[in-house]
N, C-alpha and C positions, 0 to 999 in steps of 0.2 A: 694156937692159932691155926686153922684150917691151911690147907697147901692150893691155891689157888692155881688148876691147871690150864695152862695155855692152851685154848683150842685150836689155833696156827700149829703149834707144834705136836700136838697128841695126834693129830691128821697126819702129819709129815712120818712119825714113828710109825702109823698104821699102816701109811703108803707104804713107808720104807720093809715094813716086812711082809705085802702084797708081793713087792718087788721080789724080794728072798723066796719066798716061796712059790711063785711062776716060774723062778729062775729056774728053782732046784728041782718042780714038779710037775710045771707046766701049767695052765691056767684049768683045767680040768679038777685040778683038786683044790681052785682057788674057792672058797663061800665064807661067808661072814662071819661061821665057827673055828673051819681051818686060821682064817685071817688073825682073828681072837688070839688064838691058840701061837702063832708064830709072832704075835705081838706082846705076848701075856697080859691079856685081859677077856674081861668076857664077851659072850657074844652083844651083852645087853649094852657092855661097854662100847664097843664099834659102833654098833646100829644107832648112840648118843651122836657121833658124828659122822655117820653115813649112811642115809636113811635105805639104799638097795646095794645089791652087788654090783651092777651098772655104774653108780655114782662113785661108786669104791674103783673100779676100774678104770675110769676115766682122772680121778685123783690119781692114782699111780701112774698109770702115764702119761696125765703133764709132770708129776715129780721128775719122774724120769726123763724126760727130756729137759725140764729145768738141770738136770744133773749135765746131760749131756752138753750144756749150755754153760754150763757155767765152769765147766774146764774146754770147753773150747774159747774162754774168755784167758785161760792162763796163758796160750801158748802167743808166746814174744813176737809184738808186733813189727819188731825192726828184723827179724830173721827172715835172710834170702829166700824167695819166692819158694821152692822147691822144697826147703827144710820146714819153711812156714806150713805148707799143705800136707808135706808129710806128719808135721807134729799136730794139726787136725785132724786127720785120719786116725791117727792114735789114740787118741783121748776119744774114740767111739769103739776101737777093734777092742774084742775081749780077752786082754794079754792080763788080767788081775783075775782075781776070784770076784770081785765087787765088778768090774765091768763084764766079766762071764754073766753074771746073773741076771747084771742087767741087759744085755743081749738077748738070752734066754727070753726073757720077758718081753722085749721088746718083741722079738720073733713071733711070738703069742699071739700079745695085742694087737700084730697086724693080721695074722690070720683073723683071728677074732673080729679085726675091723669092717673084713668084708662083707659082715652080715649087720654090722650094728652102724649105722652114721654116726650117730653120736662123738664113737672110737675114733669111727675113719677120718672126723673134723679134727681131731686132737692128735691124731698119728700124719695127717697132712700140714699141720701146722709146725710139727717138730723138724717135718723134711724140709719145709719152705726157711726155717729157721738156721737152718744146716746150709740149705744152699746156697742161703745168703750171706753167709758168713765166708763160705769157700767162694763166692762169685767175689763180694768186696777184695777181698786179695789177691783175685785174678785182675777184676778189673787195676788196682793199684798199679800193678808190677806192666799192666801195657798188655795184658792177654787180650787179642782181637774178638773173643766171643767166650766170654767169659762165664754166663749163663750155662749154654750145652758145655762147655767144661766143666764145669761144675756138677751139672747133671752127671756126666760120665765117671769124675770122683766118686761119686755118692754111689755110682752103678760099681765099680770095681770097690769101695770100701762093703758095701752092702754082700756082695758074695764072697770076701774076705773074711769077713765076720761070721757068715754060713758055714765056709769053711774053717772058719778056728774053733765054731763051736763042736764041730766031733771029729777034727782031727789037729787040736793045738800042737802035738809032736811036730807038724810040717812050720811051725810059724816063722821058723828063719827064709824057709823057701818064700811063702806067702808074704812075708815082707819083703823080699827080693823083687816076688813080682808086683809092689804097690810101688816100689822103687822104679821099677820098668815103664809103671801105666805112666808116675810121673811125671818122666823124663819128658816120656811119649807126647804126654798133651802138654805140657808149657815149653814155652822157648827158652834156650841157654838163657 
C-alpha cells in the first residue's frame, strides 16, 4: 500500500530545516537545492510544495513564529507578574541550540524584510503577536500602560537576543540585566 504523505507536515519539515539552515548559514546560502539538501529531498521534491524561494521564506517564518507562540502559550498563567514576563522572555532568548537557530533566522528574515513586504507582513504579525501576549499580562497585573511596556520588553528582549547570539559566555550577566529592565518597568 502506497505511504500517503501529509502535505501539512512535509511543509512544516521543509520549514523546519529552512529554519536550521538560516540559523546555521544565514539566509544567503538559503535556495530551494540548499533547502532540499537540509531536508533530504530533492529539489523537485520542495518545489512539489513550494512553488518560489519567497514562498518558502515566508513559510518558515510563520513556522517560526507559530514556534515562538506556542511556547509562550506554556509558560503558567497564575505566575507573579515579574516571573510571568520573565518566563516569556525566555521562551524567545536563544539559551538552547533550537532557539539559537531560530534567532539566527529570525535576525535574517528581518533584515531580509526590509526589502520584501511580503516578509515585513509576516515578521510584523509575529511582533504584534508577542506584544500582545506581554501587554495581556501587563494589563492583568494593573500595569497603567501596558502597551509601551510591553513595547519596551520586546526592545530589551530583542537586543538580548543580539547579544546572546555572538556572546552567549555573558548570558548570566544578560539575564541579570532582563531581571533589572523588569523590575524597572512593573510595579512591586
Amino acid at each position: 500500500m502506497p505511504r500517503i504523505a501529509d502535505r501539512s507536515e512535509q511543509r512544516r519539515q521543509i520549514g523546519a530545516a529552512l529554519l536550521r539552515l538560516a540559523g546555521e548559514e544565514g539566509l544567503d546560502q538559503v535556495s530551494v537545492r540548499t533547502v532540499a539538501a537540509a531536508s533530504g529531498r530533492s529539489p523537485g521534491a520542495v518545489q512539489k510544495y513550494f512553488r518560489s524561494k519567497e514562498e518558502l521564506l515566508l513559510f518558515a517564518s510563520q513556522l517560526s513564529g507559530e514556534r515562538i507562540e506556542r511556547r509562550m502559550q506554556t509558560v503558567d498563567p497564575t505566575l507573579p507578574l515579574r516571573q510571568a514576563l520573565r518566563a516569556l522572555v525566555l521562551t524567545i532568548l536563544p539559551l538552547d541550540e533550537e532557539r539559537r537557530a531560530e534567532t539566527a533566522a529570525q535576525l535574517a528574515f528581518a533584515v531580509h524584510a526590509a526589502h520584501h513586504p511580503r516578509l515585513a507582513e509576516v515578521r510584523r504579525r509575529v511582533d504584534r503577536e508577542v506584544h500582545d501576549a506581554l501587554a495581556r499580562r501587563l494589563a492583568a497585573a494593573g500595569t497603567p500602560e501596558p502597551g509601551p511596556t510591553a513595547d519596551a520588553l520586546i526592545a530589551v528582549s530583542d537586543g538580548l537576543a543580539l547579544r546572546l547570539l555572538y556572546a552567549p559566555g555573558d548570558a548570566d550577566s544578560l539575564l541579570a540585566a532582563l531581571d533589572r529592565a523588569i523590575a524597572t518597568l512593573t510595579p512591586p
